[in-house]
DODOTOR-394585 format. One record per residue (C-alpha): residue in one letter; x negated, z negated, y negated. Coordinates in pm, 1 decimal. Layout:
<'A', <X, Z, Y>>
...
! end
This chain:
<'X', <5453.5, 3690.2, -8294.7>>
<'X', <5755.4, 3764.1, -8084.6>>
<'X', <6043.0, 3547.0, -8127.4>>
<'X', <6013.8, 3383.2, -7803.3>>
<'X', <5701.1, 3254.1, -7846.3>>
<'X', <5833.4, 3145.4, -8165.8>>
<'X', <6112.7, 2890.4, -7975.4>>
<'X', <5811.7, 2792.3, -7773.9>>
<'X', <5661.6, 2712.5, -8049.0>>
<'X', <6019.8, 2554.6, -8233.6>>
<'X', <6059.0, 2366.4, -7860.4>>
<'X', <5685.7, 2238.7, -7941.2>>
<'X', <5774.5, 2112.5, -8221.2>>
<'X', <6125.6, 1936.6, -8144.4>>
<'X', <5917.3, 1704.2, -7936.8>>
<'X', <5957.7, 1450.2, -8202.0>>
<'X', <6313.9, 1472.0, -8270.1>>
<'X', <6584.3, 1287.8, -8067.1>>
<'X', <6739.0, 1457.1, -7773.0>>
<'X', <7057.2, 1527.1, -7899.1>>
<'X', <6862.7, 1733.3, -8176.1>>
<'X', <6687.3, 1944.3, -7902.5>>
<'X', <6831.7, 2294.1, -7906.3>>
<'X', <6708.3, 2595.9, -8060.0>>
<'X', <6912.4, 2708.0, -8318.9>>
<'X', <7080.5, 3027.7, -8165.7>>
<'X', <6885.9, 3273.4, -8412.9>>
<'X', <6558.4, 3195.0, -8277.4>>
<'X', <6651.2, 3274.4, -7930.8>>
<'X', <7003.5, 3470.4, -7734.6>>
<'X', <7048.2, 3175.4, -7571.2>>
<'X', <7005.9, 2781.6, -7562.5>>
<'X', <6719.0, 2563.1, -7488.1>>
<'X', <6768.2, 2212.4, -7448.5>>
<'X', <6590.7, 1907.1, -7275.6>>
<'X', <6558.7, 1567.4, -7303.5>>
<'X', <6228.0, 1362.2, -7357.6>>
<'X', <6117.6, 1072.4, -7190.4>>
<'X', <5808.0, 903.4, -7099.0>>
<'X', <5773.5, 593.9, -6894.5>>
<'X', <5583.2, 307.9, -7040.0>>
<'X', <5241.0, 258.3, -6944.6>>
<'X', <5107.7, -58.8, -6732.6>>
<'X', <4742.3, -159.6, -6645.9>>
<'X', <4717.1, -75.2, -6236.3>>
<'X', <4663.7, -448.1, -6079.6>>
<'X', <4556.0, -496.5, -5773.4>>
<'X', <4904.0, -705.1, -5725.8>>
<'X', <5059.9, -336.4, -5819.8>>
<'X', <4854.2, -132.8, -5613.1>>
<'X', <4922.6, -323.3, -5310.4>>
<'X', <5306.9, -267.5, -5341.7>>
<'X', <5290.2, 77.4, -5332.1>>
<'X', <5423.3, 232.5, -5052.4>>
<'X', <5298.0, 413.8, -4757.0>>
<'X', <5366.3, 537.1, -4437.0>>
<'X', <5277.5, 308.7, -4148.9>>
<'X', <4921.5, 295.8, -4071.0>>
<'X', <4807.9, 443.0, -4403.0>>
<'X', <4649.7, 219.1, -4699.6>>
<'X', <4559.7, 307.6, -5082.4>>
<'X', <4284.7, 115.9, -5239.1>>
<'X', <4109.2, 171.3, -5507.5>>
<'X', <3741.3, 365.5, -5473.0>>
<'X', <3682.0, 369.8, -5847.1>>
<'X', <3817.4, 186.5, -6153.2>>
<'X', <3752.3, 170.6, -6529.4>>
<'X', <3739.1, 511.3, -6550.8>>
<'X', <3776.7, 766.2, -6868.4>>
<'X', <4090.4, 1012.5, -6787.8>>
<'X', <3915.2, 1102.3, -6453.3>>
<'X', <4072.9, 1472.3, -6370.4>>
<'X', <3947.8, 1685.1, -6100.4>>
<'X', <3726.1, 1591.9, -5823.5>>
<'X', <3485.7, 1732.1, -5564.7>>
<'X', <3253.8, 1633.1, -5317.4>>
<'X', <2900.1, 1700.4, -5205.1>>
<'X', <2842.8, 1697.4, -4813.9>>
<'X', <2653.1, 1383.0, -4859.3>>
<'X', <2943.9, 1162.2, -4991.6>>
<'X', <2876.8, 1222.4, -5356.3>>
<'X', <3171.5, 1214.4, -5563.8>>
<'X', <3208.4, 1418.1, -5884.5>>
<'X', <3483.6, 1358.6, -6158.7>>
<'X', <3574.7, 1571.9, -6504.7>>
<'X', <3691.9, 1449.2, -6834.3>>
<'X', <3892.5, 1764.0, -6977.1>>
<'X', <3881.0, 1562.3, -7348.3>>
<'X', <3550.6, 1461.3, -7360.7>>
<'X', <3395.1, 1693.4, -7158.3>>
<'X', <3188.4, 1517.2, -6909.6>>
<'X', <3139.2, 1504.0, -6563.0>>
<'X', <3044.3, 1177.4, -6366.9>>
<'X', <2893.6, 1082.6, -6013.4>>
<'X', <3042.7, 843.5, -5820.2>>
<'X', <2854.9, 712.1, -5529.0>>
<'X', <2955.5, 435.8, -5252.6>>
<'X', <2591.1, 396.3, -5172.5>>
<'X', <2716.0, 63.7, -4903.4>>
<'X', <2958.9, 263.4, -4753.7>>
<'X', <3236.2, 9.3, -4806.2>>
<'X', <3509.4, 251.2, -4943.9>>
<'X', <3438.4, 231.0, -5314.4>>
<'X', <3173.2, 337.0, -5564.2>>
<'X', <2901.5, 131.3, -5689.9>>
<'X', <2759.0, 391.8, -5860.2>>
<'X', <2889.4, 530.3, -6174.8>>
<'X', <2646.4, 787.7, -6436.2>>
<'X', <2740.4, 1068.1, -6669.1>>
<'X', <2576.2, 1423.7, -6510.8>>
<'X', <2683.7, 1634.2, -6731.8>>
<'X', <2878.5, 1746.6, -7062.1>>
<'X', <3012.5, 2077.9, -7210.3>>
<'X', <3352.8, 2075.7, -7447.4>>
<'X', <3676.5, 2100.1, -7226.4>>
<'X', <3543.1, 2140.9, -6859.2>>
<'X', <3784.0, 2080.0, -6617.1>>
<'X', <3760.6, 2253.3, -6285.1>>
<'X', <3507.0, 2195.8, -6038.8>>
<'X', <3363.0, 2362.0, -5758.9>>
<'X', <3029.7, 2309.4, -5536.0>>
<'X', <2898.2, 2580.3, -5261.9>>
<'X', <2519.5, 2581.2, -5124.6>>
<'X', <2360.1, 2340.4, -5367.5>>
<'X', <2548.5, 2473.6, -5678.8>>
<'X', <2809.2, 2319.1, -5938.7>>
<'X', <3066.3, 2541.5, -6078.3>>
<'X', <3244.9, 2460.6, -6358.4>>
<'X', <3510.6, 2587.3, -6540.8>>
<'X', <3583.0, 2517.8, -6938.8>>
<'X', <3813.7, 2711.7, -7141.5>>
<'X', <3672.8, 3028.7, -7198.2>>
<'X', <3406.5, 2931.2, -7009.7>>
<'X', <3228.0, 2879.3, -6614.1>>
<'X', <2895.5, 2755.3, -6584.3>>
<'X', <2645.8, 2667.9, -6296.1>>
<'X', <2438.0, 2410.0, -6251.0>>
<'X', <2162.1, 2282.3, -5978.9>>
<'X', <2281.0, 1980.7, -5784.0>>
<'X', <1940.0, 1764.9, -5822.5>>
<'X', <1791.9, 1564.2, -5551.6>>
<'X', <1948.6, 1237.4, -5685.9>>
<'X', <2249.2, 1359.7, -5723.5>>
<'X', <2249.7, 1482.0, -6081.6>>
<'X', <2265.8, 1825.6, -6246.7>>
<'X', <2081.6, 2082.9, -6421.9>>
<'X', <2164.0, 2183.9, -6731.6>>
<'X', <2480.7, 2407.8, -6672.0>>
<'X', <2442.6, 2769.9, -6749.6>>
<'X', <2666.3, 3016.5, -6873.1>>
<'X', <2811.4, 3303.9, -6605.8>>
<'X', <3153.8, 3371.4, -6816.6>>
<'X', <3199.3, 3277.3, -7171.1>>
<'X', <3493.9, 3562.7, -7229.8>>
<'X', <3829.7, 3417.7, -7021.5>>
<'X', <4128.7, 3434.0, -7196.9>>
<'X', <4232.2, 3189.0, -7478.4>>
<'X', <4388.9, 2853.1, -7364.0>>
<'X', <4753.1, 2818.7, -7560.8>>
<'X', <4936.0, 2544.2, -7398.7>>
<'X', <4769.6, 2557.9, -7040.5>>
<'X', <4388.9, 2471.3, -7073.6>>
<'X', <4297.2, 2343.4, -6738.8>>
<'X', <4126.5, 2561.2, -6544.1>>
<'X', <4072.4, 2488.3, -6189.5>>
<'X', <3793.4, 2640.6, -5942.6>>
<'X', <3796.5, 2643.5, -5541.5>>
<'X', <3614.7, 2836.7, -5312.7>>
<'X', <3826.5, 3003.4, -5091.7>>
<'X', <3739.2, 3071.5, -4652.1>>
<'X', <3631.5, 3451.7, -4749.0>>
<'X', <3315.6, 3278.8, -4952.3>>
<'X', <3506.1, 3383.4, -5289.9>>
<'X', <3539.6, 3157.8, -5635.7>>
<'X', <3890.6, 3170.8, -5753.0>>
<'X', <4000.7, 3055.0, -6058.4>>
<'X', <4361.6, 3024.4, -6196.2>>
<'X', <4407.6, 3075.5, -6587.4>>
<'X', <4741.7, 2944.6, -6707.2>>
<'X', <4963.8, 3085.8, -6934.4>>
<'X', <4919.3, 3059.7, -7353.1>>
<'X', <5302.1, 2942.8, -7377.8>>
<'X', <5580.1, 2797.6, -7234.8>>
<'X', <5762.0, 3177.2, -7148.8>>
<'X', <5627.2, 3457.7, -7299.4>>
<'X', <5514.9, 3842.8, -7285.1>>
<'X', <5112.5, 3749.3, -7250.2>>
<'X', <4912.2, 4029.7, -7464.1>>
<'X', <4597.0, 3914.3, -7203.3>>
<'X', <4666.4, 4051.3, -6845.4>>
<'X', <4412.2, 3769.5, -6768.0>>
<'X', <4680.7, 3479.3, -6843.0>>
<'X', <4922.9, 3360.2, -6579.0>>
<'X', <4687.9, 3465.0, -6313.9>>
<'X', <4466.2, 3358.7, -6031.6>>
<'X', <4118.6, 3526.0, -6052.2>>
<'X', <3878.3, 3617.9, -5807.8>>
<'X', <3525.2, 3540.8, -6014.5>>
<'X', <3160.7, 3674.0, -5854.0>>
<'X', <2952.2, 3391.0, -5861.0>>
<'X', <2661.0, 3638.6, -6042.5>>
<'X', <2848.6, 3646.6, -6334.5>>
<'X', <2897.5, 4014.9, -6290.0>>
<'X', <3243.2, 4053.2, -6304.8>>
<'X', <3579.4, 3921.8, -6189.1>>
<'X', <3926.2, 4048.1, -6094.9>>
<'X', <4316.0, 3997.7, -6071.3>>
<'X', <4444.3, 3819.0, -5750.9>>
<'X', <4764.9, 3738.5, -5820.4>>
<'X', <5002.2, 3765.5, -6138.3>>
<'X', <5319.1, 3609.5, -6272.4>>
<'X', <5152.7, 3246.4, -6203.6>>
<'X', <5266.1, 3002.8, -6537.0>>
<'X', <5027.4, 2734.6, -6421.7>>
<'X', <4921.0, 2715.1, -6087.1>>
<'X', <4662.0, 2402.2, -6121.4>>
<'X', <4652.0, 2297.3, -5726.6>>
<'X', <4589.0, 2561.2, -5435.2>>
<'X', <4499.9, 2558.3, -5100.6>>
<'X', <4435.3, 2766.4, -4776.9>>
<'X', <4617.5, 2671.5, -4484.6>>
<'X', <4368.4, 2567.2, -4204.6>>
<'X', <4503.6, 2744.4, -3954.2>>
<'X', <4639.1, 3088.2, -4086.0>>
<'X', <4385.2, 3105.0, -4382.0>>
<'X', <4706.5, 3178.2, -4629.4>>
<'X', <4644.6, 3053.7, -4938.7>>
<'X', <4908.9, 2829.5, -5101.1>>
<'X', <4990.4, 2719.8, -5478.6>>
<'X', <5211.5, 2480.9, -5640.1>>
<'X', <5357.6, 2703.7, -6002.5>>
<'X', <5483.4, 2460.2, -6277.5>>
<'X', <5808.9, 2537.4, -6409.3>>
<'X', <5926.3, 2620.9, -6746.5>>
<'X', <6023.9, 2350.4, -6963.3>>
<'X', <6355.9, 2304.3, -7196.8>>
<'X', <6587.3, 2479.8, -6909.7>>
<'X', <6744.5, 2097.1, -6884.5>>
<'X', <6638.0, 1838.8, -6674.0>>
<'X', <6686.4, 1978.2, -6329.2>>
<'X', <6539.8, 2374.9, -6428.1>>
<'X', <6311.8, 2472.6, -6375.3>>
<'X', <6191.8, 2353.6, -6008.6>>
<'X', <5798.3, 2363.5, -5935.9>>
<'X', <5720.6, 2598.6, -5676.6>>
<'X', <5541.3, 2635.6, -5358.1>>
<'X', <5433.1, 2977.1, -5339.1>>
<'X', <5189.2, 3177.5, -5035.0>>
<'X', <4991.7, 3327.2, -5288.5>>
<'X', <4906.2, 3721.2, -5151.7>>
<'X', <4628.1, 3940.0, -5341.2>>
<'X', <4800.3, 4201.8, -5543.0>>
<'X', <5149.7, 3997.3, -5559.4>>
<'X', <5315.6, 3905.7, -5858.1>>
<'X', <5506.5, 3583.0, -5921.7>>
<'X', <5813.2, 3690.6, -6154.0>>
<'X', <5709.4, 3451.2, -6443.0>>
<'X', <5823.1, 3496.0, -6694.1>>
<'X', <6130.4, 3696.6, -6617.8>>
<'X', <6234.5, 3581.4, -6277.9>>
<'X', <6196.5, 3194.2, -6221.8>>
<'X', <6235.6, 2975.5, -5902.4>>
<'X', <6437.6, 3080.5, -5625.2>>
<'X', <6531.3, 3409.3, -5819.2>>
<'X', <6711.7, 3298.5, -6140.0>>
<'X', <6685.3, 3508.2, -6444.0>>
<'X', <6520.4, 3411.5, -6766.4>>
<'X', <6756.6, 3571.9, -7073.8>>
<'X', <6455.5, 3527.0, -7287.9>>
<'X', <6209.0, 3760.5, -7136.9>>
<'X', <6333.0, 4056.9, -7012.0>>
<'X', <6113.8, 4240.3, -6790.8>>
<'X', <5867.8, 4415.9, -7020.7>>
<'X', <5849.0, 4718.1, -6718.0>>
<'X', <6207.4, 4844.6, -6833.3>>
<'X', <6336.5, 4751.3, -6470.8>>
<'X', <6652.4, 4511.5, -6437.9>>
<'X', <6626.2, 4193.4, -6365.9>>
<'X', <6708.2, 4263.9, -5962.2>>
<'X', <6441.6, 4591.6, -5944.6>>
<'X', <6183.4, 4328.9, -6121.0>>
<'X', <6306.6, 4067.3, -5893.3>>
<'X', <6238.7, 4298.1, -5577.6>>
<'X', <5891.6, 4343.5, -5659.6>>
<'X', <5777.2, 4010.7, -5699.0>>
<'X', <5727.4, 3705.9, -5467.7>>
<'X', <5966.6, 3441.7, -5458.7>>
<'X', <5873.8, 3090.7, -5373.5>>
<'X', <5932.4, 2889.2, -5007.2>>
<'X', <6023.0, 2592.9, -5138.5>>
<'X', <6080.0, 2425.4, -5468.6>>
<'X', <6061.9, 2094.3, -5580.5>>
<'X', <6259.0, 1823.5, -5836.8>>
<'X', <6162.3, 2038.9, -6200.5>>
<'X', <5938.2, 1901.7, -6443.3>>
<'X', <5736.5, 1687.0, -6175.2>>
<'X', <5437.4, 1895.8, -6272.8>>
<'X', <5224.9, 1955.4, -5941.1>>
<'X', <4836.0, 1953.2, -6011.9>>
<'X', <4647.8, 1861.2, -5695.9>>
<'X', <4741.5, 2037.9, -5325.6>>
<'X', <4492.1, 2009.6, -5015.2>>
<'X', <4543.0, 2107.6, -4653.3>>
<'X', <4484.3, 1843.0, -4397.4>>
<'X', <4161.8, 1951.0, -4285.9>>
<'X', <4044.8, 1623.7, -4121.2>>
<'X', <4075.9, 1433.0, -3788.2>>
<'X', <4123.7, 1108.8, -3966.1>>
<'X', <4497.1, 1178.7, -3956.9>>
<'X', <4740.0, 1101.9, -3684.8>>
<'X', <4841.4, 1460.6, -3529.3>>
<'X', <5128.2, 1479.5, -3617.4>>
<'X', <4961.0, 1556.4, -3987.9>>
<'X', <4755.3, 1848.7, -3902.1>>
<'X', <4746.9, 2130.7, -4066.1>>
<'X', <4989.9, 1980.0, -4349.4>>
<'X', <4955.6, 1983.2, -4720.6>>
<'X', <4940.5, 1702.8, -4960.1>>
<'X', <5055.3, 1740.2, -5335.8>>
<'X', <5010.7, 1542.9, -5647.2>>
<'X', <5332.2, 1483.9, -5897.9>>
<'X', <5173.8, 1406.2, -6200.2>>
<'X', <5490.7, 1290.7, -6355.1>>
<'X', <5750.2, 1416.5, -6594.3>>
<'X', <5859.7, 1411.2, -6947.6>>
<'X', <6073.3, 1690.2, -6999.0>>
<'X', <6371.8, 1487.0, -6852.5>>
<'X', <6607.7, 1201.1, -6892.4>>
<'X', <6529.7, 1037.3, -6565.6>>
<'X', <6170.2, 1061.2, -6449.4>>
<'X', <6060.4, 1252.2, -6154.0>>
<'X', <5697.0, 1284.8, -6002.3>>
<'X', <5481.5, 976.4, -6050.8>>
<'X', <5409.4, 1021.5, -5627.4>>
<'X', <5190.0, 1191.6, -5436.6>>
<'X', <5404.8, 1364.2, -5154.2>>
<'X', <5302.4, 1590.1, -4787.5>>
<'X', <5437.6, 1940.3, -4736.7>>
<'X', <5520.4, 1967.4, -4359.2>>
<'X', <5458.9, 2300.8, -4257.4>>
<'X', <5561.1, 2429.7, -3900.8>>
<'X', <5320.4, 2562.7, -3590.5>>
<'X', <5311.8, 2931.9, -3742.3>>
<'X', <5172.4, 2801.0, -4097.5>>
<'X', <5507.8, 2784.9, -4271.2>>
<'X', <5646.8, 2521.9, -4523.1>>
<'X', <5966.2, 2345.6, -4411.6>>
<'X', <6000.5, 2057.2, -4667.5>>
<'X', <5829.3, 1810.5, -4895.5>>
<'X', <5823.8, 1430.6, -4831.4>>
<'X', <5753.7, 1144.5, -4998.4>>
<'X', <5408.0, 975.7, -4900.7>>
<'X', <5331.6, 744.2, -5130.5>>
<'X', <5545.4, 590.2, -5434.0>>
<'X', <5577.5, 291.2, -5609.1>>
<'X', <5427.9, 430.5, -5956.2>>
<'X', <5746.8, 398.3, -6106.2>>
<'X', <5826.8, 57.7, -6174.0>>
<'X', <6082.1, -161.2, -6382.3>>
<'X', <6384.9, 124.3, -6309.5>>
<'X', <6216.6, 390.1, -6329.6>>
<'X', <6119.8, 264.4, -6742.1>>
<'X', <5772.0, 195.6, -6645.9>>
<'X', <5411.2, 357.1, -6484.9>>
<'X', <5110.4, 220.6, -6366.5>>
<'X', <4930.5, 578.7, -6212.5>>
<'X', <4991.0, 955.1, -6265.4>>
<'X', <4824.4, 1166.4, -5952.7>>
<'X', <4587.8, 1438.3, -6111.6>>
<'X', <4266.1, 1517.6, -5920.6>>
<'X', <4335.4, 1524.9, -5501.7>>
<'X', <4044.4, 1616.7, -5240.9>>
<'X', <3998.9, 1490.7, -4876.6>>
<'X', <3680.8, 1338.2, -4868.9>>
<'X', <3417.0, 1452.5, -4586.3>>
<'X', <3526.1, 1156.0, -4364.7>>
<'X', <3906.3, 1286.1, -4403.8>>
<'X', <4024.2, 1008.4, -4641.3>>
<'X', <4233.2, 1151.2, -4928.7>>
<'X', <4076.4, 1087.1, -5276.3>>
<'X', <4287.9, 1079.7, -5566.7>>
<'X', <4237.1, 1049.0, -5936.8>>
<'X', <4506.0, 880.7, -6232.0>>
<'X', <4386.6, 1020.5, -6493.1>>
<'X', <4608.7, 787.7, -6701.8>>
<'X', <4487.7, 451.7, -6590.0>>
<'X', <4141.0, 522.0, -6482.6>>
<'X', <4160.4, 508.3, -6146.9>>
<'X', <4034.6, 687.4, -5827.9>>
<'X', <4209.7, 599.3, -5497.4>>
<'X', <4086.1, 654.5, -5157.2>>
<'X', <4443.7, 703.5, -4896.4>>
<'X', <4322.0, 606.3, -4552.5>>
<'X', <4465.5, 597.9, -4185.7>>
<'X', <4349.9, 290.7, -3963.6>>
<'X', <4296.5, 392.7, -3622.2>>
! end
């Protein structure tokens, strides 16, 4: 084991001492780590809480589901049918608003398979992505599934990032991004900090892009078919490094992680394993368009795809900020819109709805996970902390 992945493993572990005991003791690493820790206290989401949140004019958040178990990523059937994954238990659950009436009545268990996460459906079928793991299943006439079946049981060992995500992209393609093993390290599996391309036979997959630590949420922009991903940062840099990024993800390209970070900085840790300097390494690689507050940890992005939306929203992107804890002062907790310009380019992030954070900033009642727009161009969002699935909305 190399001796950075041994401070990721010592920064692990310092999780449970105080903050001012947080850095790495110089021998395990040429240079210091340090971070602070802090989570928010958890409150139940009331309906008195939900209806403070904040939103831009026009908009409203209500709840479509409640009561749920860690609800995590979502997708939806062209007939309104709403599916839902438990990463911990395994399970995945249809929602259906049979009455139309913005929230679902029914609630069943469709099926279950140890640590799926990522979901997918094209022409009938349910992907599904576990660990080391995707399946299909047949989407049943009332709404259930077949038992899944194996197409890949050989992806690369979790580590510290286990949530695999699915999406089908415009070309007809499944992608899948795998997540780095560690906090920053050398992966021995070319397979880790990647996006895949997977063919939905089974018979065989390959490398899209590289040099990704954890891209959970991507997109392709509606217009220009570019696809789009929001990178989490490394953690223990201090609370403002390092910033999540918003990269155009480009088959072929390569990301920098774990040598070349953000907006270009260099990580003393990990040398690029190439030989190159940091600036040759840093030529070849992509850097991102924007970056956001670090340690907000992005996991949901979708393109405005919809006509629900006033104009002035097309063609933008919507992210959720799961929330922090690698920080004094908590950041994320929001679910925010990524203006991007007439010729398909970012130009800044924006608040779009807040109000999570409550008490100062000591207190939560919802951390954003799961983000789709439904098929009647509502936003769906899941909190995979209090159980909730909201539905964002634009009155006309």
């Amino acid at each position: 084991m190399s001796c950075i992945r041994h401070a990721a493993l010592a920064a692990t572990l310092l999780a449970t001492l105080p903050a001012a005991a947080q850095n790495v003791p110089p021998a395990a690493t040429p240079f210091k780590m340090t971070g602070n820790i802090y989570l928010p206290n958890k409150l139940p989401a009331t309906d008195a809480r939900v209806a403070a949140l904040k939103v831009p004019a026009g908009f409203t958040i209500t709840k479509y589901a409640e009561g749920l178990d860690m609800p995590r990523m979502l997708t939806q059937a062209p007939n309104g049918d709403l599916y839902v994954s438990n990463r911990v238990k395994g399970t995945i659950t249809l929602l259906r608003d049979a009455n139309k009436d913005g929230k679902a009545e029914i609630v069943r268990q469709v099926a279950q398979k140890p640590h799926l996460h990522g979901l997918a459906l094209k022409d009938g079928k349910m992907y599904l992505s576990a660990i080391r793991e995707v399946y299909v299943a047949d989407v049943l006439p009332d709404g259930g599934l077949s038992e899944p079946r194996i197409l890949y049981k050989d992806l690369p060992d979790a580590g510290q990032h286990a949530n695999r995500t699915l999406r089908f992209g415009p070309d007809g393609q499944l992608y899948l991004s795998v997540g780095s093993t560690c906090n920053a390290c050398d992966e021995d599996n070319p397979e880790n900090a990647t996006l895949l391309v997977l063919k939905t036979d089974g018979s065989g997959r390959s490398i899209y892009a590289r040099g990704l630590r954890n891209t959970i949420g991507f997109d392709w922009h509606p217009a220009t078919g570019q696809l789009f991903g929001m990178d989490h940062g490394i953690d223990w840099l201090g609370d403002e490094d390092q910033m999540e990024e918003l990269n155009q993800i480009k088959q072929g390209a390569g990301y920098g992680w774990p040598s070349i970070i953000a907006d270009g900085k260099h990580y003393p840790a990990n040398k690029p394993k190439t030989g190159e300097t940091y600036e040759q390494f840093d030529a070849k690689n992509q850097r991102p368009l924007l970056v956001y507050k670090a340690h907000s940890a992005p996991l949901g992005l979708v393109f405005n795809k919809g006509s629900q939306f006033p104009a002035a929203y097309k063609n933008d992107a919507f992210v959720t900020m799961h929330g922090s804890w690698n920080r004094a002062q908590p950041s994320g907790y929001k679910l925010v819109r990524v203006h991007f310009d007439a010729q398909g380019k970012p130009e800044k992030f924006e608040d779009f709805i807040t109000g999570f954070l409550v008490e100062n900033d000591k207190s939560e009642f919802g951390r954003p996970c799961g983000l789709i727009q439904a098929v009647d161009g509502a936003l769906l969002m899941s909190d995979d902390d209090n159980g909730v699935i909201y539905r964002v909305a634009y009155k006309k």
